[in-house]
C-alpha positions as MATLAB code, in Angstrom:
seq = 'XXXXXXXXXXXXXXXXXXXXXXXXXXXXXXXXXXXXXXXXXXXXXXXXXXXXXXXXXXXXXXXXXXXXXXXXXXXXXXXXXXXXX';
ca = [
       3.960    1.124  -14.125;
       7.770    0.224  -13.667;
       6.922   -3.406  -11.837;
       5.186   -6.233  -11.911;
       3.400   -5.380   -8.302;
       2.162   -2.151   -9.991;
      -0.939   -1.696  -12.756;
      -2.881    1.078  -14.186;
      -6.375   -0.341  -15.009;
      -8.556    2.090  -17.343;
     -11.983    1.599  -18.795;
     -12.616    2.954  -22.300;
     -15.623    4.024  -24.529;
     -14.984    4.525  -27.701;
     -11.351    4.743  -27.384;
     -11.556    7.359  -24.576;
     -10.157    6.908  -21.025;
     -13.663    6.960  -18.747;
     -12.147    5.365  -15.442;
      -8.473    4.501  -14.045;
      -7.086    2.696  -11.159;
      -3.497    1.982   -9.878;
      -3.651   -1.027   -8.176;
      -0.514   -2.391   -6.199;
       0.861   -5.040   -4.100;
       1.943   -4.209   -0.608;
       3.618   -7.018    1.505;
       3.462   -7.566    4.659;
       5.725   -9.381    7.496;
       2.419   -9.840    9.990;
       0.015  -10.936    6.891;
      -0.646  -12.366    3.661;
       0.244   -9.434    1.265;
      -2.620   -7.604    0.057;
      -3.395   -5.194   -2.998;
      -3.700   -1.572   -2.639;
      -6.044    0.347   -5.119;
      -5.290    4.170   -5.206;
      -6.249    7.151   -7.477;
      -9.399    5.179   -8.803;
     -11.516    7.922  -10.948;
     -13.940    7.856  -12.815;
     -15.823   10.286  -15.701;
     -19.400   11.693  -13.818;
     -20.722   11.588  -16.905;
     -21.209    7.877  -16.781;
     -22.250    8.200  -13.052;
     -25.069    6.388  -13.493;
     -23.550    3.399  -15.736;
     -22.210    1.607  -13.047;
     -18.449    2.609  -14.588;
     -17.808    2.998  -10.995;
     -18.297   -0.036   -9.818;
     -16.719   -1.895  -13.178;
     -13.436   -0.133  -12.194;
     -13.633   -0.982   -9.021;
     -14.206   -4.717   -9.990;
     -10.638   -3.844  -12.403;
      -8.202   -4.455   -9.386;
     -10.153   -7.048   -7.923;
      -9.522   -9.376  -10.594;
      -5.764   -7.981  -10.490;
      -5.318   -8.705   -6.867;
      -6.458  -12.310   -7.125;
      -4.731  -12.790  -10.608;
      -1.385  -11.966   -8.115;
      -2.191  -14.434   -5.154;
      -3.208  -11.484   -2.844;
      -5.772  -12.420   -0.370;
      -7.514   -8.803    0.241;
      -7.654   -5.506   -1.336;
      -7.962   -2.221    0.522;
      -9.109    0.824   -0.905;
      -8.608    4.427    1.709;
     -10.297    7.527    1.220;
      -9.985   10.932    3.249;
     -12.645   11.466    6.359;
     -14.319   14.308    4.589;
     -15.554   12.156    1.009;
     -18.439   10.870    2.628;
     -19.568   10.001   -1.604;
     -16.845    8.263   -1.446;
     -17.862    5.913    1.650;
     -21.239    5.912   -0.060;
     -19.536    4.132   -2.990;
];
């Protein structure tokens, strides 16, 4: 992705993309910097395979791997599936 503070996780089957994340590393002057993880997708076809929640675990390994203490993850008001997740 350009920097070290920046990843692109993806989950594959079969050699085809089912899931992405970009992860990054935000600092902060008030707080220990914590990781950011935008734009994670996933394929509803594997809705019920957990493929969700194996991205999800993606860049929480990342953000401990990179000696951040937290990792937030934002979504709009309106994706109440979203929340759900």
């Amino acid at each position: 992705m350009g920097t070290a503070d920046d990843a692109l996780l993806v989950a594959e089957d079969g050699g085809r993309v089912i899931a992405l994340c970009h992860a990054h590393a935000r600092p902060a002057l008030d707080k220990p910097p914590e990781a950011v993880a935008r734009s994670l997708v996933a394929d509803q076809a594997y809705d019920d395979r957990g493929v969700g929640r194996d991205t999800m675990m993606m860049p929480e390994t990342w953000t401990s791997d990179h000696g951040s203490g937290s990792l937030a993850l934002y979504s709009g008001a309106e994706r109440s599936e979203a929340h759900a997740f």
